[in-house]
Steps between C-alpha positions, in 0.01 A plus 500: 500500500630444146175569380457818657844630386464380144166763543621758654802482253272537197245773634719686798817522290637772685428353860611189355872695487483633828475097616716390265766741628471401852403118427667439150791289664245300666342370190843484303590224803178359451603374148793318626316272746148504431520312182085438459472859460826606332326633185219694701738675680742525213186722332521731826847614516582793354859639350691802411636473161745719286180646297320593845575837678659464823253382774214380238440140463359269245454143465672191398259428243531862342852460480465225336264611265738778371804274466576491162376154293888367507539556874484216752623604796536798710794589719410615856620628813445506849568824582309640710301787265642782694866433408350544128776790447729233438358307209667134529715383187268293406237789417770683304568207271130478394441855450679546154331193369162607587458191751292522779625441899370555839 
């Protein structure tokens, strides 16, 4: 299944949103207690970040790939995306300091 996902993913982006959308908290659960396949489903979730238009998604490792060289961490939220009108504190602290969040 992992397999097929990790496919679809890479050549189907766009139907790979659509289940992500409906699925996404499936996989994010995953992580926590499937611990063999942590990182393979770690590669499949997607994010909103503060440099994505609302609704459009990207992934962990692109946000991490644009974090700038002295940034470790990101902060995050749990917010469910459509309550994205209210941008969480956290968000608003790394804005002016060019930090990246999701």
């Amino acid at each position: 299944m992992l397999k097929t996902l990790e496919e679809m993913k890479t050549s189907e982006y766009e139907q790979y949103v659509k289940f992500f959308k409906e699925f996404g908290p499936l996989l994010k659960e995953g992580i926590g207690t499937d611990y063999a396949n942590r990182e393979r489903l770690a590669d499949l979730l997607l994010v909103e970040t503060t440099r994505t238009k609302p609704g459009e998604y990207t992934t962990l490792a692109k946000v991490v790939e644009g974090m700038p060289p002295d940034q470790k961490r990101f902060p995050t939220s749990s917010a469910r995306p459509a309550s994205r009108s209210r941008i969480p504190l956290t968000w608003k602290a790394t804005r002016p300091r060019g930090l990246r969040s999701c």
